[in-house]
C-alpha positions as a printed NumPy array, in Angstrom:
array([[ 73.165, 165.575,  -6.737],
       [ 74.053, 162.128,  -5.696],
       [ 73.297, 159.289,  -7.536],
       [ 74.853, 156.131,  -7.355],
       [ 78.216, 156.505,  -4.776],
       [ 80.561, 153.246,  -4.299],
       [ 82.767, 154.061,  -0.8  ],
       [ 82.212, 151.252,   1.816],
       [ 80.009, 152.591,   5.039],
       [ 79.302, 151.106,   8.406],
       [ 76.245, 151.795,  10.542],
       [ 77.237, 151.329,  14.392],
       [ 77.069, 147.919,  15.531],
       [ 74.361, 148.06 ,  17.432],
       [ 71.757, 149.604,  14.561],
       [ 71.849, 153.467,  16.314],
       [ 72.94 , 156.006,  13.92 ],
       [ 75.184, 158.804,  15.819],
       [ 73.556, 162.058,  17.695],
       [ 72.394, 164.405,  15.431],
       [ 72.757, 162.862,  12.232],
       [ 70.798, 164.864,   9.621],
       [ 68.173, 161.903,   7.193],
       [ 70.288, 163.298,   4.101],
       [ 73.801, 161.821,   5.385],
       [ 72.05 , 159.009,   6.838],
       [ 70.396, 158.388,   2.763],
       [ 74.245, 159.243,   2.206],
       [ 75.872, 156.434,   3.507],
       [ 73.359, 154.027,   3.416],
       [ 74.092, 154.472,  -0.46 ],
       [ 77.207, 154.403,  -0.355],
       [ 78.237, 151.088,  -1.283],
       [ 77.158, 149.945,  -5.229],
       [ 75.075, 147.049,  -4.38 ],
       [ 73.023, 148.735,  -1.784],
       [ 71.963, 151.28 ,  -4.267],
       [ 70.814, 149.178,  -6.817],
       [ 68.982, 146.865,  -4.069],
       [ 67.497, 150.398,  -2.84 ],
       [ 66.484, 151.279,  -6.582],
       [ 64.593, 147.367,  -6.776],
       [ 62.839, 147.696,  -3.448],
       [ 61.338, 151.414,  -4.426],
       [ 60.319, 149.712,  -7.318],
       [ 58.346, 146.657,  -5.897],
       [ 58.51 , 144.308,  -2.899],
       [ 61.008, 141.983,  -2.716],
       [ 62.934, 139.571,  -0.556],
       [ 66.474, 139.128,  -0.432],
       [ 66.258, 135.884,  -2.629],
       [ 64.28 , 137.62 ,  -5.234],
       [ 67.19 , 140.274,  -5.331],
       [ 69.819, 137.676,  -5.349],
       [ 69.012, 136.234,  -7.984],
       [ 67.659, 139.284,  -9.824],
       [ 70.994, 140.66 ,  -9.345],
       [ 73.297, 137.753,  -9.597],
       [ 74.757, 138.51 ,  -6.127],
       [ 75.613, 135.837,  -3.253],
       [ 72.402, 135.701,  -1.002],
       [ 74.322, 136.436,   1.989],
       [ 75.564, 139.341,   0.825],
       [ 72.649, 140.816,  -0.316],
       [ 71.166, 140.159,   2.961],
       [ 73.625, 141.719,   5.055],
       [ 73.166, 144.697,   2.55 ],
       [ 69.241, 145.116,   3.206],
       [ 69.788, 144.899,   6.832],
       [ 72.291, 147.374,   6.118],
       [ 69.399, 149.647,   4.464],
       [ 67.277, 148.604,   7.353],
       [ 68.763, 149.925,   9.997],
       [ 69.11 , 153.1  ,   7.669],
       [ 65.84 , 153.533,   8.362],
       [ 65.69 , 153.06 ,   4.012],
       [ 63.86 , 150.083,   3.611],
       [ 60.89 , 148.126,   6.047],
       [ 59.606, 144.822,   6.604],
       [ 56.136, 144.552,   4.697],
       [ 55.469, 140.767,   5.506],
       [ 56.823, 137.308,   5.622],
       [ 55.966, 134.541,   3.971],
       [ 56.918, 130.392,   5.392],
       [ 59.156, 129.478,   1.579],
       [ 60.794, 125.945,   1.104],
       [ 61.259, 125.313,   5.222],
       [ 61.981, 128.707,   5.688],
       [ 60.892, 131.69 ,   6.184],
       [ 61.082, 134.836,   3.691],
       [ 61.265, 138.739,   4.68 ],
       [ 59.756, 141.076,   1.859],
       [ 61.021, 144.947,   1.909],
       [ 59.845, 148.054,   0.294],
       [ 61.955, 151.248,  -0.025],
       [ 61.128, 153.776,   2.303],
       [ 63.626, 156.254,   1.041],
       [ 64.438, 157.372,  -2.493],
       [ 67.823, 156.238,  -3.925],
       [ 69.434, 159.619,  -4.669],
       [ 69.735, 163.047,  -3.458],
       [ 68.182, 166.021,  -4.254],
       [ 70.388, 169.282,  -4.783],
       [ 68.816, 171.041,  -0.859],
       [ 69.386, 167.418,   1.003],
       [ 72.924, 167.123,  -0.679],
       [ 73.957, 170.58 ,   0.424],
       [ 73.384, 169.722,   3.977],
       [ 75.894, 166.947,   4.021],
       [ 79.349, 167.435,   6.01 ],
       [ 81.766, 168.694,   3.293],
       [ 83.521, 165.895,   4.112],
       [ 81.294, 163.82 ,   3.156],
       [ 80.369, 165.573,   0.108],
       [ 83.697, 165.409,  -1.187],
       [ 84.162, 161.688,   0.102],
       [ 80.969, 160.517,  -2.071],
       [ 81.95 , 163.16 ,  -4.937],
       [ 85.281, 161.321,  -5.574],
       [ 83.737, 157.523,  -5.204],
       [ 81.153, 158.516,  -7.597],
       [ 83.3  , 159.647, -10.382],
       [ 85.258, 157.147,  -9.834],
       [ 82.866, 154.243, -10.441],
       [ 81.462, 155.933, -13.362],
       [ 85.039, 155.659, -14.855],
       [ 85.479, 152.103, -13.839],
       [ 81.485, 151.565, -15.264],
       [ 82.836, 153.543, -18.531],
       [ 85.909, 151.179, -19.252],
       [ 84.074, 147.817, -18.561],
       [ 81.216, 149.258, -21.002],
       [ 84.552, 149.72 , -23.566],
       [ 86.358, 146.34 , -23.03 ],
       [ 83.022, 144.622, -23.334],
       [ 82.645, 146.807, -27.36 ],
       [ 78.969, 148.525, -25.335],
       [ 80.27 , 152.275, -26.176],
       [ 80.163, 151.281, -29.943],
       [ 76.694, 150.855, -30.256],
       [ 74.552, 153.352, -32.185],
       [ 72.304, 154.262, -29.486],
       [ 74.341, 155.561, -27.182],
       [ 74.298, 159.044, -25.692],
       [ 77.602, 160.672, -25.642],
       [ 77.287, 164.147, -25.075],
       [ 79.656, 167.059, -23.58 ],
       [ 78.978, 170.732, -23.793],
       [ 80.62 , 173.312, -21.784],
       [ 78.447, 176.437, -21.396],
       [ 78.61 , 179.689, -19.895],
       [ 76.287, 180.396, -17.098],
       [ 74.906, 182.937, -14.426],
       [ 74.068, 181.646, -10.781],
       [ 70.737, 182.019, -12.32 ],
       [ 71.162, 179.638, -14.87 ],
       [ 73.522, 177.543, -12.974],
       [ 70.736, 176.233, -10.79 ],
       [ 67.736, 176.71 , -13.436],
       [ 69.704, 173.939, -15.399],
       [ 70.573, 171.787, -12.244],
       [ 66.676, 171.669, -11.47 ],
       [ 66.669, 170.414, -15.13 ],
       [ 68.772, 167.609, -14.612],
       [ 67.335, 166.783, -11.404],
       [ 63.593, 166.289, -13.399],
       [ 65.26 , 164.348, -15.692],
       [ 66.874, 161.708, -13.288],
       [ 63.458, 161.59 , -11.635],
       [ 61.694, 160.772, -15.05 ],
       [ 64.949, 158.19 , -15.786],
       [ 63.647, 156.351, -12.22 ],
       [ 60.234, 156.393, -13.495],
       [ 61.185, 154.691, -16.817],
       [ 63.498, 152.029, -14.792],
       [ 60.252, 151.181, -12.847],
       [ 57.962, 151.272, -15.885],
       [ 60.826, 148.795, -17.271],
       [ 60.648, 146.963, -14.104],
       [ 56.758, 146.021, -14.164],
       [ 57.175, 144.79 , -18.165],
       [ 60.142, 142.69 , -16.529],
       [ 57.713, 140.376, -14.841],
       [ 55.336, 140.225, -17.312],
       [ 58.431, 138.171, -18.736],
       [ 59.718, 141.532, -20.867],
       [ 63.907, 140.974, -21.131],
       [ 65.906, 143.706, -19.448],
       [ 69.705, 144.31 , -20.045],
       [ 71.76 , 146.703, -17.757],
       [ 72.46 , 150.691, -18.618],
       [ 73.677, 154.027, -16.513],
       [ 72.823, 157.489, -16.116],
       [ 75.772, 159.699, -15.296],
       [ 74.625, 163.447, -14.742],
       [ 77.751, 166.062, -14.622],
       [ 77.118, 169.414, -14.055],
       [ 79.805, 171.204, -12.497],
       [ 82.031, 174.599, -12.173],
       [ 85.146, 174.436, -14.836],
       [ 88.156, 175.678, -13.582],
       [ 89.091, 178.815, -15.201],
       [ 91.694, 178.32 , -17.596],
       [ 95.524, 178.847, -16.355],
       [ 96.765, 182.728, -17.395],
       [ 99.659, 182.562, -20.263]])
């Protein structure tokens, strides 16, 4: 399951995705930069332009709009309207893809790319983790810090990663809930879901 990758990705530069690219790896690298994925999270959530997310996201304009054309020619977000704003004129997006990947679509991906994603992932939940420590965030009483290794059949192996993937869909559902009592002036602060469920190795013979 892919959730929230970081490793830098380049559509071609004239918009065309390569031959035969399957949706899932397009999804793939379209998320695979931080900032796109959380834009791609706002825009399933509600229409926006770029300024809205800018701000919304304390991120440079510019950036954030190379970032949703980015998604656009991803074929992951769409124009829904413009509107003329302060001599100007504003494009609004909606989501037209989900931002993750279910267990099928993130079989299907090039191993390569799989394993490419895999690492960045981990990685920025380990960079996510110590920032949360510096700033004193993993000391507060409501976190969730579990770990529990288990012993499994294939059976249960996927029963459990069907689990997890119902419970990321309900965490989206909450984000948006959160999202709609944000503009009815609610405060929102920043958190993250990491879901691990992976093959141990099987301990070294003495």
């Amino acid at each position: 399951m892919l959730t929230m990758p970081t490793t830098s990705a380049n559509p071609s530069s004239n918009g065309h995705r390569p031959a035969g690219e399957t949706s899932e790896a397009r999804i793939a690298k379209a998320l695979a930069h931080p900032l796109r994925a959380r834009i791609l999270q706002r825009l399933g959530e509600r229409v926006a332009s770029p300024g809205d997310l800018a701000v919304e996201l304390g991120a440079p304009l510019g950036v954030v709009s190379y970032h949703v054309r980015m998604l656009r020619d991803y074929d992951c977000v769409e124009l829904v309207r413009t509107e003329p704003r302060r001599g100007a004129l504003q494009h609004f997006y909606k989501a037209t893809a989900r931002p993750n990947l279910d267990e099928e679509q993130w079989r299907t991906l090039p191993s390569g790319l799989r394993r490419e994603l895999t690492d960045e992932t981990i990685s920025e939940l380990v960079s996510d983790l110590a920032a949360a420590a510096d700033a004193g965030h993993l000391q507060d009483p409501e976190i969730v810090l579990k770990r529990t290794p288990l012993e499994l059949d294939e059976r249960g192996f996927k029963k459990l990663n069907r689990l997890l993937a119902r419970t990321l869909d309900q965490a989206l559902a909450i984000a948006a809930e959160s999202a709609e009592r944000r503009n009815n002036g609610a405060e929102t602060f920043p958190t993250e879901v990491g879901i691990l469920h992976f093959k141990r190795a099987e301990p070294a013979a003495k």
